[in-house]
C-alpha positions in Angstrom: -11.2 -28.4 -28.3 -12.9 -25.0 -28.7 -13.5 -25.1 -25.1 -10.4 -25.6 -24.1 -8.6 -22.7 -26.2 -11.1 -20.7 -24.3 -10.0 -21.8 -20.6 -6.2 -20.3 -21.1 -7.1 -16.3 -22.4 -10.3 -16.5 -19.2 -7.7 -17.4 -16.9 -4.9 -15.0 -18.1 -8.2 -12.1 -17.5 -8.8 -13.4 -13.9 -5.4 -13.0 -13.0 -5.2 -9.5 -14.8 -8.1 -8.4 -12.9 -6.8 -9.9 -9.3 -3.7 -7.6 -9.9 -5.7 -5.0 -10.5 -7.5 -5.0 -6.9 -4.5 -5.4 -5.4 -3.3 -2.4 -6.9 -6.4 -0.3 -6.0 -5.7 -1.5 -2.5 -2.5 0.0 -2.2 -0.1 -2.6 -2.7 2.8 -1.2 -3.7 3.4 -2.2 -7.8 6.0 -4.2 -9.1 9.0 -3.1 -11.2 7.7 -3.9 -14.4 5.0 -1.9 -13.7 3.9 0.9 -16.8 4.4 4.5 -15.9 0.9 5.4 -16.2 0.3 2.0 -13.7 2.5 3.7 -11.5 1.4 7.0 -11.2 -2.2 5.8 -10.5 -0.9 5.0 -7.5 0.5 8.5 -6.4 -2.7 9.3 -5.2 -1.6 12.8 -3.5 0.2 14.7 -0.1 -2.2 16.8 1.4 -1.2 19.9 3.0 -3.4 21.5 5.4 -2.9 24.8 7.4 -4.1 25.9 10.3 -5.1 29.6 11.8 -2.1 31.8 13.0 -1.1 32.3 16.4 1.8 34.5 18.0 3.7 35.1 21.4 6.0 37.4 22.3 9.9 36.4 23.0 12.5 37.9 24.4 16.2 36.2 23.5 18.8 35.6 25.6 20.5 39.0 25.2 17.2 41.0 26.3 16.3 41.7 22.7 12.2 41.5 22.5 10.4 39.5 19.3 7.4 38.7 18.1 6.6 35.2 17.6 3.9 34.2 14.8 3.0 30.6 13.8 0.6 28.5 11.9 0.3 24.7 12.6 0.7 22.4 9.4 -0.2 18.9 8.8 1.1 17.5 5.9 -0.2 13.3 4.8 1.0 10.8 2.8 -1.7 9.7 0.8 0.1 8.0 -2.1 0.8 4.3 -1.9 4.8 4.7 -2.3 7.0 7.3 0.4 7.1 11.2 0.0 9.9 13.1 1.1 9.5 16.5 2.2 12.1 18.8 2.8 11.9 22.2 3.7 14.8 24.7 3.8 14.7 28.4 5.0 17.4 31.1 4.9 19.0 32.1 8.1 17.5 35.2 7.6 15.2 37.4 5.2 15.2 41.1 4.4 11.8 43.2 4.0 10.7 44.8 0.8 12.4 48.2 0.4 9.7 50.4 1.0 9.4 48.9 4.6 12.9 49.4 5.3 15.8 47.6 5.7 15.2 45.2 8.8 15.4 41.3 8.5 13.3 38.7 9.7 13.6 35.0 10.5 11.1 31.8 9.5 11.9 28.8 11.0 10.4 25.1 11.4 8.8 24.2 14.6 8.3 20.7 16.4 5.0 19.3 16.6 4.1 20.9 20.0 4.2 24.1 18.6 1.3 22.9 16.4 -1.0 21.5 19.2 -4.2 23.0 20.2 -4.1 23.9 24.2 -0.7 23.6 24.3 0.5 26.8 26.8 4.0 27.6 25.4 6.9 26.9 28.4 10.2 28.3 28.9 11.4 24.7 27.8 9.9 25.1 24.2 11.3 29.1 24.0 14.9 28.5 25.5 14.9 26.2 21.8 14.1 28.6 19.7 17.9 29.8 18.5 18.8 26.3 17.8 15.6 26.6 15.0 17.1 29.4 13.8 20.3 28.6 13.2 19.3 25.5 11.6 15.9 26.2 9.9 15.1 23.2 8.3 13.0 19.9 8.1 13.6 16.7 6.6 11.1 13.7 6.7 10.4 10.6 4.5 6.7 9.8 5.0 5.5 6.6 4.3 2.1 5.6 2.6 -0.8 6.8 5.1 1.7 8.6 7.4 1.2 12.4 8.8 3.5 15.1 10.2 2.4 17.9 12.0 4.8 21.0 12.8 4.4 24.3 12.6 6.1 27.3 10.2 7.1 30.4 12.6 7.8 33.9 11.7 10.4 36.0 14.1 10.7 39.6 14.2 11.3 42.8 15.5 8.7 45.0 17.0 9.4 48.0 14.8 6.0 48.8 13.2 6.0 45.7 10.4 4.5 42.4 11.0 5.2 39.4 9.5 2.6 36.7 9.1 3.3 32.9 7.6 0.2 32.7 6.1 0.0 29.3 3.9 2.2 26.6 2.8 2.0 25.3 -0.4 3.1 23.8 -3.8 4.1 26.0 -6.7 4.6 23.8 -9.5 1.8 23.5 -12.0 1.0 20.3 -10.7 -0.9 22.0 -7.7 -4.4 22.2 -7.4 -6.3 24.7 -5.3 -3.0 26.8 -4.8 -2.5 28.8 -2.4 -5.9 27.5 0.2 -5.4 26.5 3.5 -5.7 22.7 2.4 -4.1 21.4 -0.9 -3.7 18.4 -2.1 -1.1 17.6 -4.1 -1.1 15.3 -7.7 2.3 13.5 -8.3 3.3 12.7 -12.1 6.3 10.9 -12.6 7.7 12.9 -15.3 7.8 15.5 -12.7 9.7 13.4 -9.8 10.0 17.1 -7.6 7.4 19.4 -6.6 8.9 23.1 -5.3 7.2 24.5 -2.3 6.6 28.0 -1.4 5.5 29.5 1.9 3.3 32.8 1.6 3.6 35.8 4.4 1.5 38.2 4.6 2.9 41.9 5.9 1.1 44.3 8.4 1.4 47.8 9.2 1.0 48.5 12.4 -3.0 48.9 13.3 -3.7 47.8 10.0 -5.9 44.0 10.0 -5.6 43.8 6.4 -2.3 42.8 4.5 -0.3 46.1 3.0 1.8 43.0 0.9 2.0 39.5 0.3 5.3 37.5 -0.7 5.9 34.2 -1.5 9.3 32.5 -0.8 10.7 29.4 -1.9 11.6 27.0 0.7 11.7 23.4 -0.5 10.6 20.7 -2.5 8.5 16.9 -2.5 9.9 14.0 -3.9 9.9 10.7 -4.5 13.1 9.0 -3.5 12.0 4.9 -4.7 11.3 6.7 -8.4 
């Protein structure tokens, strides 16, 4: 008899523990799943920026620019889908003590962020549509990646503007503001605010005169 009142609780632990391992291997939990279960499975989005590169451009009313970019990779590494979701204003005014031009930032498709990749008339010619729309929306999946690049467009008038890094602003961030990040998800905090940081450069100056920060979107979880 004492045997048997045994065989019931050992089998109630096995099948504890087989949920477990499925849950370490990225299954994707159940509904009446704990909060804390749950957020053990937000694993992190990792962020990762890459080194800055610029052309010149010249629009289709003559007008000359320069061009500067950073490629971006961004992963899903939680076990549920991210959305990111960057939005940009259609344009941005300098500091006052450099003046009173404006410049534009703008998303850029995933050629932009290739390595090798010589830049065509085919990839400038869309450049306005990125600026009047400058935005990005993607869900990523568990394990999925997105590469694009951030661009920075101005005029040649002595100021340059650099994007410099993306990344998350909330006090859930860890190493903020490196060129790779990884992001912690909590669900008490089911949206994460990113920020991309320019750098600004006199002209013949290799060092930074000032360095900004501007809002520009956020991570979520949509299933949460």
């Amino acid at each position: 008899m004492m045997i048997g009142n045994l065989l019931f609780p050992l089998a109630l632990l096995g099948m504890f523990v087989q949920c477990a391992q499925q849950n370490s291997n990225g299954v994707r939990p159940a509904e009446n799943v704990s909060k804390q279960a749950f957020d053990e499975l937000k694993t992190g989005l990792k962020i990762e920026n890459g080194i800055n590169r610029g052309i010149g451009y010249t629009d289709s009313g003559g007008t000359k620019y320069n061009l500067r970019y950073i490629p971006i990779t961004v992963k899903n590494e939680n076990a549920i889908p991210v959305q990111l979701q960057l939005v940009f204003s259609k344009s941005y005014s300098f500091p006052k003590e450099y003046g009173t031009g404006e410049f534009n930032v703008i998303p850029l498709p995933k050629k932009w962020a290739s390595d090798g990749v010589e830049i065509t008339d085919s990839m400038t010619n869309k450049l306005a549509s990125y600026i009047d729309k400058p935005s990005l929306n993607k869900t990523l999946e568990p394990g999925e990646e997105l590469v694009f690049a951030i661009g920075t467009l101005y005029l040649p008038t002595g100021v340059g503007v650099l994007p410099k890094v993306l990344l998350v602003t909330s006090d859930n961030a860890k190493a903020q503001g490196s060129e790779r990040q990884t992001v912690k998800a909590k669900s008490n905090n089911p949206q994460t605010v990113i920020g991309l940081k320019l750098s600004l450069h006199l002209a013949g100056e290799r060092r930074p005169s000032k360095k900004i920060l501007i809002p520009c979107g956020k991570i979520s979880f949509p299933e949460r």
